[in-house]
PDB file of N, CA, C, O and CB in Angstrom:
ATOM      1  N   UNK A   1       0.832  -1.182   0.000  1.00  0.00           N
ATOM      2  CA  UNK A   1       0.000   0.000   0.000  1.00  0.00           C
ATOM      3  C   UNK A   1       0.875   1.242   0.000  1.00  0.00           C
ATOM      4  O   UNK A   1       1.693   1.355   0.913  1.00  0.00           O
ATOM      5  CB  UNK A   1      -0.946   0.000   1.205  1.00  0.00           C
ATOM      6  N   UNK A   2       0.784   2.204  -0.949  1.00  0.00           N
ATOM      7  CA  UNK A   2       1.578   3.332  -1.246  1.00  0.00           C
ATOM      8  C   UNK A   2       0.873   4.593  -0.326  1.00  0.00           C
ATOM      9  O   UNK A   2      -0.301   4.940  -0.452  1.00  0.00           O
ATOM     10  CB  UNK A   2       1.586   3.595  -2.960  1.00  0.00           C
ATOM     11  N   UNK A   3       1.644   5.072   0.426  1.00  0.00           N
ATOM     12  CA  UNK A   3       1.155   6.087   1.771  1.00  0.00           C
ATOM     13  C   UNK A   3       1.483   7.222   1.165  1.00  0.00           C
ATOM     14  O   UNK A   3       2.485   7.268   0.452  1.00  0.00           O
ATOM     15  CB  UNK A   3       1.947   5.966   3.380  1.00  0.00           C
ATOM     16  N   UNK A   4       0.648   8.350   1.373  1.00  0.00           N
ATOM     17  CA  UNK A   4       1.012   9.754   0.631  1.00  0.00           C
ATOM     18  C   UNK A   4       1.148  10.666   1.732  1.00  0.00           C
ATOM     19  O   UNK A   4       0.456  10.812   2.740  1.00  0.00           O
ATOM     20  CB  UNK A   4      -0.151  10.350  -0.469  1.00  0.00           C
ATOM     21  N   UNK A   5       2.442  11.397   1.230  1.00  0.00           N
ATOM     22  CA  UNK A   5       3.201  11.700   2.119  1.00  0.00           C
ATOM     23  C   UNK A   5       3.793  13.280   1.869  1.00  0.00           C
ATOM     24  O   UNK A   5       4.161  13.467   0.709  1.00  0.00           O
ATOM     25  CB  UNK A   5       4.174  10.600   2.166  1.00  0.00           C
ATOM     26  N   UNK A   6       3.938  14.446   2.791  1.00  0.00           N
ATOM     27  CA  UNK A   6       3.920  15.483   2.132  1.00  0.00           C
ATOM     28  C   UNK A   6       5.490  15.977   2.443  1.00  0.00           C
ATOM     29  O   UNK A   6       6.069  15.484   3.412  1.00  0.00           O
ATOM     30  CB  UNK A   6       2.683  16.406   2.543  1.00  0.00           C
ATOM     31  N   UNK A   7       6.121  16.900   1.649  1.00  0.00           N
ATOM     32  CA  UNK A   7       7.140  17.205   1.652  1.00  0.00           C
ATOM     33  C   UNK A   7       8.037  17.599   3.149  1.00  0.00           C
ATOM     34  O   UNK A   7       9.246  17.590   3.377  1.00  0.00           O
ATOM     35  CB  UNK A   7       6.969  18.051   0.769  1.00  0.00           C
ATOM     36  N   UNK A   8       6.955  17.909   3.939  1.00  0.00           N
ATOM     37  CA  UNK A   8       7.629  18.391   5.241  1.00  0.00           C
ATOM     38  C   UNK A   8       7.412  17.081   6.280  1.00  0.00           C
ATOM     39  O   UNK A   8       7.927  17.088   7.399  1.00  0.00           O
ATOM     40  CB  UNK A   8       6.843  19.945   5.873  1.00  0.00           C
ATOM     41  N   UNK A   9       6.644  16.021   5.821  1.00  0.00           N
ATOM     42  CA  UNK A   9       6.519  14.723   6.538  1.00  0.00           C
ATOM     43  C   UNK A   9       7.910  13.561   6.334  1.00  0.00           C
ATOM     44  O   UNK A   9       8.641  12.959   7.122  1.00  0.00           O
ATOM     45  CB  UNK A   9       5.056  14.048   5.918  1.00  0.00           C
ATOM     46  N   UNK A  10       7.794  13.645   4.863  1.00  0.00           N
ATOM     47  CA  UNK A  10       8.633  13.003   4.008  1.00  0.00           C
ATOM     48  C   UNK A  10      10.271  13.720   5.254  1.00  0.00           C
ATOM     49  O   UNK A  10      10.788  13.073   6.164  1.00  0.00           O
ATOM     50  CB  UNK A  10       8.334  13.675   1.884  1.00  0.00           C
ATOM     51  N   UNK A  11      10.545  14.727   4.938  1.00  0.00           N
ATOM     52  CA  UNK A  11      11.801  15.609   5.125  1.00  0.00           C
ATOM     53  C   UNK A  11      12.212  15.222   6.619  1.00  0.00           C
ATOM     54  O   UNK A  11      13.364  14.899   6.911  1.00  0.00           O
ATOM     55  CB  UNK A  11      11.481  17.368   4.919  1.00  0.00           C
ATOM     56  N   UNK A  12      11.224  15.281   7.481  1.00  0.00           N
ATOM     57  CA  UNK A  12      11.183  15.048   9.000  1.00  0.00           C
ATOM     58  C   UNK A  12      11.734  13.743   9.263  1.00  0.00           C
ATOM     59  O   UNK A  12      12.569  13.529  10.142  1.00  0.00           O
ATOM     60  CB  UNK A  12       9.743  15.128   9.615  1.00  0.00           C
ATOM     61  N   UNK A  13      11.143  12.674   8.308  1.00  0.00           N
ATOM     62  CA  UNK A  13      11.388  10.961   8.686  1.00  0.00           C
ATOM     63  C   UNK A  13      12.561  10.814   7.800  1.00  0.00           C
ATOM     64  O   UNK A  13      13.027   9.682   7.930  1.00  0.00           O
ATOM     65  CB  UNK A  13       9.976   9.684   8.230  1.00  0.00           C
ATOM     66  N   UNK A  14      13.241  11.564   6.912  1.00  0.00           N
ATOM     67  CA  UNK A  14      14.491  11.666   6.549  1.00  0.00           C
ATOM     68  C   UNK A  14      15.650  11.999   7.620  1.00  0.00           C
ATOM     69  O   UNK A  14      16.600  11.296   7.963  1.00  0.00           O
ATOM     70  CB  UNK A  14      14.440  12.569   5.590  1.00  0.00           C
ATOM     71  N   UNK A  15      15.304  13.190   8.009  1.00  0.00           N
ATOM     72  CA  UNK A  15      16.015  13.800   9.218  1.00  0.00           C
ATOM     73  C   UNK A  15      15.982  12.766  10.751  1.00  0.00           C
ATOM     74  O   UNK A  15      16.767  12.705  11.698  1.00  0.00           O
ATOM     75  CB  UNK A  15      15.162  15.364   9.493  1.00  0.00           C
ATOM     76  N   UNK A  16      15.103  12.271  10.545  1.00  0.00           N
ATOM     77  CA  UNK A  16      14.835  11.107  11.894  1.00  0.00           C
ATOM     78  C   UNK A  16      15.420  10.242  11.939  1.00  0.00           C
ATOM     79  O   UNK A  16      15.902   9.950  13.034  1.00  0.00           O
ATOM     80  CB  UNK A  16      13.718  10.445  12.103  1.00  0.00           C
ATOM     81  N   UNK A  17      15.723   9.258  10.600  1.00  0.00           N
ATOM     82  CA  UNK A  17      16.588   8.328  10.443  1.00  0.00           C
ATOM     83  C   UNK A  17      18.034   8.585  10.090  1.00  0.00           C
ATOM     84  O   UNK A  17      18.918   7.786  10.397  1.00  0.00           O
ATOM     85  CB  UNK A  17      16.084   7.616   9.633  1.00  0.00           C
ATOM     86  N   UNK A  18      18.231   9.563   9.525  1.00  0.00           N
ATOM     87  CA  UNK A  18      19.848   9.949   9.556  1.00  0.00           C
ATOM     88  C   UNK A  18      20.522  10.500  11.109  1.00  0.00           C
ATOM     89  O   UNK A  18      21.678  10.303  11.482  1.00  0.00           O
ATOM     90  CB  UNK A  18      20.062  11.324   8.366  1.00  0.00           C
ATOM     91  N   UNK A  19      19.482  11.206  11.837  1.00  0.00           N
ATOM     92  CA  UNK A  19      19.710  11.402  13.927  1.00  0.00           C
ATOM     93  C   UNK A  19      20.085  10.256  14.299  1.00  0.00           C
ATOM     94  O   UNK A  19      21.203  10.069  14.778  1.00  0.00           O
ATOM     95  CB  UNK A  19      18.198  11.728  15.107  1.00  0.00           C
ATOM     96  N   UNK A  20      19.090   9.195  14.115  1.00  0.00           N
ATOM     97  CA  UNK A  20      18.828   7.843  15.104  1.00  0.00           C
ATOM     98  C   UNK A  20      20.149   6.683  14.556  1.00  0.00           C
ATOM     99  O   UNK A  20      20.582   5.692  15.144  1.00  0.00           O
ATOM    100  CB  UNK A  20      16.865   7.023  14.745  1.00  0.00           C
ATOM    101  N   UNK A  21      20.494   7.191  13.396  1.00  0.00           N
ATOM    102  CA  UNK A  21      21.246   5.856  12.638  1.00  0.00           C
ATOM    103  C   UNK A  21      22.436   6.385  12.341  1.00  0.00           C
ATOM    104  O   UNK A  21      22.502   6.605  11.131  1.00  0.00           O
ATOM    105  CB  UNK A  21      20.566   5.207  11.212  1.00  0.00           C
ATOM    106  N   UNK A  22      23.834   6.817  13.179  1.00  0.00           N
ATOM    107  CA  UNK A  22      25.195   7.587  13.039  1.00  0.00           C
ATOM    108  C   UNK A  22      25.378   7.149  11.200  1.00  0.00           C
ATOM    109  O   UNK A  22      25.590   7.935  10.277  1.00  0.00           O
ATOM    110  CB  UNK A  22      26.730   6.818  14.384  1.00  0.00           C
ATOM    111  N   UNK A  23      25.228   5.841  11.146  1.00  0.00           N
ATOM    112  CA  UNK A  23      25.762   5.113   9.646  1.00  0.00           C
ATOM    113  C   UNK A  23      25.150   5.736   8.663  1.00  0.00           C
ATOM    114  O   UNK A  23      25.821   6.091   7.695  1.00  0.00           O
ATOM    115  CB  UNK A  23      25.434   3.523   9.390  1.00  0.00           C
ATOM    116  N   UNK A  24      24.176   5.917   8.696  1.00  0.00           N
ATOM    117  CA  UNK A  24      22.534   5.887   7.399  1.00  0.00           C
ATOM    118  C   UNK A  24      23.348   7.508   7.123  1.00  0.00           C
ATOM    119  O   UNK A  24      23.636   8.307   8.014  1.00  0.00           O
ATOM    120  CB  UNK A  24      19.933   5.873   8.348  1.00  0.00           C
ATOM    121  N   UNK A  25      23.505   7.617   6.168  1.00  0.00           N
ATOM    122  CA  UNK A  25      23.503   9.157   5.536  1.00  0.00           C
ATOM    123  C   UNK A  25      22.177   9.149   4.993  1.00  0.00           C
ATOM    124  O   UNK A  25      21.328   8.297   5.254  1.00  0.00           O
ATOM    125  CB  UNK A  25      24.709   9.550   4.282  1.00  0.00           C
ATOM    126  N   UNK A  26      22.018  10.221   4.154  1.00  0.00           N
ATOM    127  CA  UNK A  26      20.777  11.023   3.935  1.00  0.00           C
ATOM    128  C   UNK A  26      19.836   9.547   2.284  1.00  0.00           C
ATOM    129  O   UNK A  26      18.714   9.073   2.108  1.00  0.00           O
ATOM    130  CB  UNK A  26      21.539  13.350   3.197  1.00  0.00           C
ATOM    131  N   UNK A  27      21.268   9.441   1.518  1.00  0.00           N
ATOM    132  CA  UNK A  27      20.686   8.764   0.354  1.00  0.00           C
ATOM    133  C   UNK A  27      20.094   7.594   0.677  1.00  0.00           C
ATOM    134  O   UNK A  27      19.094   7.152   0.111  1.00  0.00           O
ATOM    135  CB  UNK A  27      21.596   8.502  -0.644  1.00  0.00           C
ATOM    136  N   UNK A  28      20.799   6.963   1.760  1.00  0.00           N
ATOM    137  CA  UNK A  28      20.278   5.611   2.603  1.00  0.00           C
ATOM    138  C   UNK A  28      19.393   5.535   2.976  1.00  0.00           C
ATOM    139  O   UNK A  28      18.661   4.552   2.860  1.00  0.00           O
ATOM    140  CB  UNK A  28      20.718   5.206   3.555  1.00  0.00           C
ATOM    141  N   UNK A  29      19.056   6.924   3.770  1.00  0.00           N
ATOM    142  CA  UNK A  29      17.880   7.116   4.750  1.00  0.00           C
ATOM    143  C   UNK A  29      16.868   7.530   3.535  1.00  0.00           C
ATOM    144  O   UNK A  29      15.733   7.192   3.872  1.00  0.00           O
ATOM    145  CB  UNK A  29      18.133   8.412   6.133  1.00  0.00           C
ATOM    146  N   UNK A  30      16.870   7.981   2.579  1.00  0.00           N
ATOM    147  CA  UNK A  30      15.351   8.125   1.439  1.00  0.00           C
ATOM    148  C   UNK A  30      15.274   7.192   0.840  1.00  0.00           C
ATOM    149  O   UNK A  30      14.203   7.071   0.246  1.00  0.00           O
ATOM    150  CB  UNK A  30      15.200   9.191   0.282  1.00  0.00           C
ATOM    151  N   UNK A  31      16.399   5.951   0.640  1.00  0.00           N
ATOM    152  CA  UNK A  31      15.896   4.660   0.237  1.00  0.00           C
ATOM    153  C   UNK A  31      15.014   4.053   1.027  1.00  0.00           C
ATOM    154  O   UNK A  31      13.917   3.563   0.763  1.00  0.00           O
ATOM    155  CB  UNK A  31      16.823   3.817   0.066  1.00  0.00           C
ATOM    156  N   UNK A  32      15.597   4.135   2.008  1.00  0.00           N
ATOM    157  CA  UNK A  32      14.848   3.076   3.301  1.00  0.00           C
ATOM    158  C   UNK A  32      13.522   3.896   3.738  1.00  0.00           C
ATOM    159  O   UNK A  32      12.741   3.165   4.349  1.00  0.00           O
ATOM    160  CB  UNK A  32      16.026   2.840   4.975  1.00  0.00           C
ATOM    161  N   UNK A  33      13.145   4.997   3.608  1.00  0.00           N
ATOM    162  CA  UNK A  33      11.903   5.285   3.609  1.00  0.00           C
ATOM    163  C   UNK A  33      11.081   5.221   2.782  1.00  0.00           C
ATOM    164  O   UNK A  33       9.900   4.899   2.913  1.00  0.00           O
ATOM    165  CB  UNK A  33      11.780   6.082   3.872  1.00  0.00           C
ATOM    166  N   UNK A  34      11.842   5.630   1.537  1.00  0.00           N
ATOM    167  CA  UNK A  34      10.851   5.225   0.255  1.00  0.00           C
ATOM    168  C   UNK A  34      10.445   3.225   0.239  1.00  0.00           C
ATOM    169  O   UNK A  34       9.288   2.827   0.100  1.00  0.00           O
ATOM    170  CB  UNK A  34      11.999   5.783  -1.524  1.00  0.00           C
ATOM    171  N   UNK A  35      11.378   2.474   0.370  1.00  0.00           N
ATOM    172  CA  UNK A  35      11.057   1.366   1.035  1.00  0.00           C
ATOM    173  C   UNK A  35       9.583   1.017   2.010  1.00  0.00           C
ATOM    174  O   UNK A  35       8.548   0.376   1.831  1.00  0.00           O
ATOM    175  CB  UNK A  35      12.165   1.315   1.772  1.00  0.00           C
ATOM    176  N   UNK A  36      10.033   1.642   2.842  1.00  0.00           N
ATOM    177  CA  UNK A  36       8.812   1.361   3.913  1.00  0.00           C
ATOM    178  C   UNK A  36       7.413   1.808   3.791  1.00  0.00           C
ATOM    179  O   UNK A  36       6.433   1.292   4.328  1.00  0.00           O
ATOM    180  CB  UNK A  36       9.135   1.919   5.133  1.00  0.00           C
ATOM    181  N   UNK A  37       7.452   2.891   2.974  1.00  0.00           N
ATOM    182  CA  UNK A  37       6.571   3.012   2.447  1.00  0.00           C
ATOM    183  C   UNK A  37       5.971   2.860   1.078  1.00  0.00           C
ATOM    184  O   UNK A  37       4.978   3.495   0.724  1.00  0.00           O
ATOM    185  CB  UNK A  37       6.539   3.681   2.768  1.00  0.00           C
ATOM    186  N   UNK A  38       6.481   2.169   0.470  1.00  0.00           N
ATOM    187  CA  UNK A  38       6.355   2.093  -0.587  1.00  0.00           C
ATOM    188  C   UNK A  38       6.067   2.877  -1.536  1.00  0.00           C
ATOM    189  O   UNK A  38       4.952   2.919  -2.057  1.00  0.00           O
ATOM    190  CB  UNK A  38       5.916   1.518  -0.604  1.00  0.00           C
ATOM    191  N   UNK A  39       7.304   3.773  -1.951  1.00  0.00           N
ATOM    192  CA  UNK A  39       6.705   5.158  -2.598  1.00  0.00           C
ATOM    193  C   UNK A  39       8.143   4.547  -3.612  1.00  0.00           C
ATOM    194  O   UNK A  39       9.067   3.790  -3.312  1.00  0.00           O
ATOM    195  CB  UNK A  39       6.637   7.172  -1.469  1.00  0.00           C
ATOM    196  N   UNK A  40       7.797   5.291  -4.926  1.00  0.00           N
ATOM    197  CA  UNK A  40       8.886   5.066  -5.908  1.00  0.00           C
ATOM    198  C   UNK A  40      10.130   6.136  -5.559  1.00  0.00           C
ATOM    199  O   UNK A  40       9.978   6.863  -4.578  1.00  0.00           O
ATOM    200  CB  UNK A  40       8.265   5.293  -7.498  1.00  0.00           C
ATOM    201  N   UNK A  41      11.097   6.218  -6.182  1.00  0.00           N
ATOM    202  CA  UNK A  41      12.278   6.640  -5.356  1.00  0.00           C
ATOM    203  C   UNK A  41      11.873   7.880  -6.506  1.00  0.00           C
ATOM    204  O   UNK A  41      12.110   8.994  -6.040  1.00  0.00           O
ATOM    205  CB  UNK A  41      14.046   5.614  -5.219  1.00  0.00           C
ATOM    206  N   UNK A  42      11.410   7.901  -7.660  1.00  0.00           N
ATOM    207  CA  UNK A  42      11.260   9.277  -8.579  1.00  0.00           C
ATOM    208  C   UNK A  42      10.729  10.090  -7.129  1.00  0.00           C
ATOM    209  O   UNK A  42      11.265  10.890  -6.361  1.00  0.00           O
ATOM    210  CB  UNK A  42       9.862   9.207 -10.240  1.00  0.00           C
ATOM    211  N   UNK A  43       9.614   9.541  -7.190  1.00  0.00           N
ATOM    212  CA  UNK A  43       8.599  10.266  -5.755  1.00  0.00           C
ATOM    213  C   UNK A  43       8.898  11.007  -4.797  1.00  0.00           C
ATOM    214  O   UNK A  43       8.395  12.039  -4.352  1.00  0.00           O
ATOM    215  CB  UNK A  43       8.077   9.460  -4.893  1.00  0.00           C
ATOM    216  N   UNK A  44      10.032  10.205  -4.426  1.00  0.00           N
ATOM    217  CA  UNK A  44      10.776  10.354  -2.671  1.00  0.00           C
ATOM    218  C   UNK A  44      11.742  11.782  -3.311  1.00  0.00           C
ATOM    219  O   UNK A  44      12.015  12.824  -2.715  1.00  0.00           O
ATOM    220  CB  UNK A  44      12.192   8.402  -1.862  1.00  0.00           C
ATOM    221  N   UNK A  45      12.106  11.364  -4.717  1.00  0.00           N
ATOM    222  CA  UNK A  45      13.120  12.388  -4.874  1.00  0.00           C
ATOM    223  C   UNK A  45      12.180  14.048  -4.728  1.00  0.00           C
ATOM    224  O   UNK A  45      12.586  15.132  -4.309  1.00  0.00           O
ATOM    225  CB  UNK A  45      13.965  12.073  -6.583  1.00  0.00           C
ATOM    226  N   UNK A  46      11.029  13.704  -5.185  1.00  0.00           N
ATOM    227  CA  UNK A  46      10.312  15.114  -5.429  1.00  0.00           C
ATOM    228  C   UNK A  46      10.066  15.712  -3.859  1.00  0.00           C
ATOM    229  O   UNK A  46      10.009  16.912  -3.590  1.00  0.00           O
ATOM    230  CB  UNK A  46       8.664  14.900  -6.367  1.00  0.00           C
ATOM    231  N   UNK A  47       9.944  14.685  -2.962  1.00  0.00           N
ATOM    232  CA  UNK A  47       9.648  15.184  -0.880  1.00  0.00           C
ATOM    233  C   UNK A  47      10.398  16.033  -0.649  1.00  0.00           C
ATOM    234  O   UNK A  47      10.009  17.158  -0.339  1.00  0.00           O
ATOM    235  CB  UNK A  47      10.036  14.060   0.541  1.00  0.00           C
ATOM    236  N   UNK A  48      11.803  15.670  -0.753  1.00  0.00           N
ATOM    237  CA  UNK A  48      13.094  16.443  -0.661  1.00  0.00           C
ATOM    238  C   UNK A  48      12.879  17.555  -0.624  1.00  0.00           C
ATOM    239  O   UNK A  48      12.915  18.152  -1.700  1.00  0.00           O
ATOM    240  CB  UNK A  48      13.986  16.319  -1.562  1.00  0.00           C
ATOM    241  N   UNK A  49      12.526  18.409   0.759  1.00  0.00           N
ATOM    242  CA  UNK A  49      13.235  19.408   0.847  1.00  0.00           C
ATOM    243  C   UNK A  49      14.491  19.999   0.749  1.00  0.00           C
ATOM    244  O   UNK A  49      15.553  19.406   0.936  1.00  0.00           O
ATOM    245  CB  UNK A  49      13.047  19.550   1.438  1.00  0.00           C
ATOM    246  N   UNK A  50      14.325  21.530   0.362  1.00  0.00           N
ATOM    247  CA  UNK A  50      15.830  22.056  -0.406  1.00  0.00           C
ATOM    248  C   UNK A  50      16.866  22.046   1.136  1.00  0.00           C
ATOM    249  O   UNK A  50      18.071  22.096   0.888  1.00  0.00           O
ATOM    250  CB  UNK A  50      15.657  24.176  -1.349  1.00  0.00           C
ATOM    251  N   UNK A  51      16.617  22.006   2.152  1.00  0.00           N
ATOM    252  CA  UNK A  51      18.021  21.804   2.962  1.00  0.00           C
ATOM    253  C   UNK A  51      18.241  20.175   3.041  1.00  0.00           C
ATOM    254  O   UNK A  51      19.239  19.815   3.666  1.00  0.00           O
ATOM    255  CB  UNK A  51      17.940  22.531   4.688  1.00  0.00           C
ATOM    256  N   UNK A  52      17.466  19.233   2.511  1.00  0.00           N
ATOM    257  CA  UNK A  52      17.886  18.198   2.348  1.00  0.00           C
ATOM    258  C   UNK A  52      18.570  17.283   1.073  1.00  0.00           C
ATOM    259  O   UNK A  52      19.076  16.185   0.839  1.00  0.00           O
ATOM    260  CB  UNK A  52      17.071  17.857   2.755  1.00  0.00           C
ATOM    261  N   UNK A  53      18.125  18.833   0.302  1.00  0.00           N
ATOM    262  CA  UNK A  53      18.801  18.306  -1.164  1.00  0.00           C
ATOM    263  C   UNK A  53      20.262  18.597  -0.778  1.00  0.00           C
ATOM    264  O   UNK A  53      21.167  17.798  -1.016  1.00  0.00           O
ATOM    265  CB  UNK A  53      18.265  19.248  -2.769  1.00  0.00           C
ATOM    266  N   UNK A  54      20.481  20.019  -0.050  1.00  0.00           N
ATOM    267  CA  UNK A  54      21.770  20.253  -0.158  1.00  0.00           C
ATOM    268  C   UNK A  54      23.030  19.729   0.768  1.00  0.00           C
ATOM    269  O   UNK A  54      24.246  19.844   0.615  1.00  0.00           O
ATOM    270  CB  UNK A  54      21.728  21.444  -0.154  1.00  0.00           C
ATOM    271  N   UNK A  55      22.212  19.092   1.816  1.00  0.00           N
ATOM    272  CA  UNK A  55      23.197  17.698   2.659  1.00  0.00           C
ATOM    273  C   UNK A  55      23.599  16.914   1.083  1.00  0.00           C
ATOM    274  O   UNK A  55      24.568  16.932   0.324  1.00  0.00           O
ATOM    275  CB  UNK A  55      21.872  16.227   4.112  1.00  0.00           C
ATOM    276  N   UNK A  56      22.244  16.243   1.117  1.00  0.00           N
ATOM    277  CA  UNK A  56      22.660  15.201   0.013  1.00  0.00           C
ATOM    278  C   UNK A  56      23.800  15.209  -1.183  1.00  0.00           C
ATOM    279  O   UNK A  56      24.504  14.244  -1.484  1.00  0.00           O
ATOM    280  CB  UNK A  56      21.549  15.048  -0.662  1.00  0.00           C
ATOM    281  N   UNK A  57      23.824  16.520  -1.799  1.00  0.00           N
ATOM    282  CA  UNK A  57      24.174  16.905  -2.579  1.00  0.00           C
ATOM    283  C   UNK A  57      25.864  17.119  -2.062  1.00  0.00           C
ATOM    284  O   UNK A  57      26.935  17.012  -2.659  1.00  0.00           O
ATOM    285  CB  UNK A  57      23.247  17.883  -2.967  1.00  0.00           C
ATOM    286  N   UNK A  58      25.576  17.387  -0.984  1.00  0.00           N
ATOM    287  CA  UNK A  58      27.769  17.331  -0.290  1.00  0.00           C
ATOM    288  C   UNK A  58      27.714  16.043   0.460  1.00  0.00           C
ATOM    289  O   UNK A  58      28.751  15.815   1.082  1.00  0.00           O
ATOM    290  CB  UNK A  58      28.548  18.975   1.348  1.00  0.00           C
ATOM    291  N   UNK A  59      26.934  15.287   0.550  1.00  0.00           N
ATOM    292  CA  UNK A  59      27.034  13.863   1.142  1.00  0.00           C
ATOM    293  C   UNK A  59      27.824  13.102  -0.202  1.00  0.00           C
ATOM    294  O   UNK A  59      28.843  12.412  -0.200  1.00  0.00           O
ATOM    295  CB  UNK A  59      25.286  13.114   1.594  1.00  0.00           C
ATOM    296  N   UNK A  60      26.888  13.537  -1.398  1.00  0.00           N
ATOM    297  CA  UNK A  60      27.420  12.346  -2.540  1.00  0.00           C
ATOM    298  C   UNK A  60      28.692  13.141  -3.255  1.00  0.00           C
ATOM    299  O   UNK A  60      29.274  12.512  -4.139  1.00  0.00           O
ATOM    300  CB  UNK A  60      26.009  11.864  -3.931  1.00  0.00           C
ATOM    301  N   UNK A  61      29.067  14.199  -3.005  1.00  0.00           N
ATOM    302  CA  UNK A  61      29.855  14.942  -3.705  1.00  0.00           C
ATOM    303  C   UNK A  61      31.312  14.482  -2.741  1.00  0.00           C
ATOM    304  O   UNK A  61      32.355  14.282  -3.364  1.00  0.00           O
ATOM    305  CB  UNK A  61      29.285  16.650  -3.782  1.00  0.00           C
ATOM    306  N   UNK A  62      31.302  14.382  -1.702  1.00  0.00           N
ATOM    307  CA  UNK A  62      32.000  13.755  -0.754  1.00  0.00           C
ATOM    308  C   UNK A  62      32.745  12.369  -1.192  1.00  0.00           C
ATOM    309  O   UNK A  62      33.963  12.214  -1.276  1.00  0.00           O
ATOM    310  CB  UNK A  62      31.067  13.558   0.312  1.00  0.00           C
ATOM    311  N   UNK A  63      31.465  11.145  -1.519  1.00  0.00           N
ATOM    312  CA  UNK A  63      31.586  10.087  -1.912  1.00  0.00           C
ATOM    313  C   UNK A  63      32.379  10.132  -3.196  1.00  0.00           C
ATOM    314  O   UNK A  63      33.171   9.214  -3.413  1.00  0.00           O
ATOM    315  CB  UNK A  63      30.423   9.554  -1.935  1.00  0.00           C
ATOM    316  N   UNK A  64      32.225  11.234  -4.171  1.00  0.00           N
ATOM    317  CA  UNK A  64      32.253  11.195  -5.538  1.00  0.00           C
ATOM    318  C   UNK A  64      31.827  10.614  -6.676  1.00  0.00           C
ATOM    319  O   UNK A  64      32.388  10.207  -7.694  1.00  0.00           O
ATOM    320  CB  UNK A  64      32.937  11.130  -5.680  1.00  0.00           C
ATOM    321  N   UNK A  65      30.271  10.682  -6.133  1.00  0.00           N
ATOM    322  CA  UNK A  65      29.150  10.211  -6.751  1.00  0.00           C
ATOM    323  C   UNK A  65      28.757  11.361  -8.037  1.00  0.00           C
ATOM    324  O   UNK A  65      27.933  11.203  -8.938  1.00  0.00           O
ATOM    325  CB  UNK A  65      27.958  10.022  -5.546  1.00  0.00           C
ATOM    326  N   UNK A  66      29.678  12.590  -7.768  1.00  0.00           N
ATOM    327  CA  UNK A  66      28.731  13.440  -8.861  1.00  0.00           C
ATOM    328  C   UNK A  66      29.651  13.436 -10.109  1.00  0.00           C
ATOM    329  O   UNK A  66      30.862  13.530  -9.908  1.00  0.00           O
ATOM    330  CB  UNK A  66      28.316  15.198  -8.353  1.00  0.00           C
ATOM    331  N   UNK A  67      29.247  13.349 -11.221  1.00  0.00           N
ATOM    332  CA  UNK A  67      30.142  13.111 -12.582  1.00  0.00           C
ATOM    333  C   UNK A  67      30.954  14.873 -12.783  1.00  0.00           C
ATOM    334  O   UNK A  67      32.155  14.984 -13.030  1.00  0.00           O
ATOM    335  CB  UNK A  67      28.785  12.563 -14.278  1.00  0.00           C
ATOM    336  N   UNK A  68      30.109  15.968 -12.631  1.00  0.00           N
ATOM    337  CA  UNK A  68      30.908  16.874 -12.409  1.00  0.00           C
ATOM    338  C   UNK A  68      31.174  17.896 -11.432  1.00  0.00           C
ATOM    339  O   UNK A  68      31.268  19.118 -11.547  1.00  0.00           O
ATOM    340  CB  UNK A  68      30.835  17.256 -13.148  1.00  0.00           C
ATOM    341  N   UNK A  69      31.303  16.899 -10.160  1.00  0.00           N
ATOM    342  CA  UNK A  69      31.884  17.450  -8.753  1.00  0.00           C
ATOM    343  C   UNK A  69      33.243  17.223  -8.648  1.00  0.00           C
ATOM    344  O   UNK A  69      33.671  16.070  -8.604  1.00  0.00           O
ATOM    345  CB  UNK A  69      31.259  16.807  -7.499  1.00  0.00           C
ATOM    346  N   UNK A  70      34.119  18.378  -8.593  1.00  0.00           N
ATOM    347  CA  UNK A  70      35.581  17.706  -8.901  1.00  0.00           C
ATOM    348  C   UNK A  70      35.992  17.044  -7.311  1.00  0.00           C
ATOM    349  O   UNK A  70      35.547  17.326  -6.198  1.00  0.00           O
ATOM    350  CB  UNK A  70      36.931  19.112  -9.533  1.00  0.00           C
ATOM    351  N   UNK A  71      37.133  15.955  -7.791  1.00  0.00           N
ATOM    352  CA  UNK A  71      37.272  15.124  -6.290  1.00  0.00           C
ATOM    353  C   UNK A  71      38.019  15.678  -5.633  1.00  0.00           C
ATOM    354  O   UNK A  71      39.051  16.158  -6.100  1.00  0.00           O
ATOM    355  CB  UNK A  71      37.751  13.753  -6.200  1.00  0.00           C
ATOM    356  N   UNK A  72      37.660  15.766  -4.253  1.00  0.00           N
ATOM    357  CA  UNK A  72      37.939  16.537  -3.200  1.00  0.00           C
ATOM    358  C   UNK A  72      39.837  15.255  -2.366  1.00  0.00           C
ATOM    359  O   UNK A  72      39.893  14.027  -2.320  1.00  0.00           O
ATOM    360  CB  UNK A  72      35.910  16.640  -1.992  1.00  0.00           C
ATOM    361  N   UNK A  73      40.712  16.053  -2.005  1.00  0.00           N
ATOM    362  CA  UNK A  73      41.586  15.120  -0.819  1.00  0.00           C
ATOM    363  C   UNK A  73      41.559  15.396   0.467  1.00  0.00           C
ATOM    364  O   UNK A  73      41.498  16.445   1.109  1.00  0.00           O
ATOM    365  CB  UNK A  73      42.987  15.115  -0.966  1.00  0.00           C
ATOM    366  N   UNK A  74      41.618  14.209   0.753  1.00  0.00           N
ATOM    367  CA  UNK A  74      40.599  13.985   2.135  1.00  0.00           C
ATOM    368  C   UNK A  74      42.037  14.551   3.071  1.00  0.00           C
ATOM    369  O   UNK A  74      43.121  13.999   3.258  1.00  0.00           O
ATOM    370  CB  UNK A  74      39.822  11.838   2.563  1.00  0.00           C
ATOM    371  N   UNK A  75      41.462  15.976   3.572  1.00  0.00           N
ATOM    372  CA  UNK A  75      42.218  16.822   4.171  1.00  0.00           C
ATOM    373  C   UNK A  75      41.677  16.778   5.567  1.00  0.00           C
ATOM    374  O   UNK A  75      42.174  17.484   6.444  1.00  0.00           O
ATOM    375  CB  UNK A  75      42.238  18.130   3.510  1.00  0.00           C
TER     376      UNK A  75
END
């Protein structure tokens, strides 16, 4: 059953599971919610509030997940 879910609900249970879980970064934590609730990950991407885009966005830029984020040395 697909639960509808609003951008500041969505954002909160993002922020809840990245607090509660030191490991879970932010991309983990919108899998695993989009998971539990069964929402498609297009979906989950649209919840995303903009201070959670912009963790995400230096979470994966970090990783060097972004094709044109230049790679950072781990200083």
């Amino acid at each position: 059953m697909v639960s509808l879910m609003s951008t500041a609900a969505f954002s909160a249970e993002v922020e809840s599971v990245v607090q509660s879980n030191g490991n879970a970064g932010y991309m983990d934590a919108i899998l695993h919610i989009c998971d539990k609730h069964g929402i498609e990950i297009e979906t989950g991407a649209k919840l995303v509030n903009t201070v959670i885009k912009k963790r995400l966005e230096a979470e994966v830029a970090e990783l060097n997940y972004l094709k044109d984020a230049s790679p950072r040395l781990p200083v």
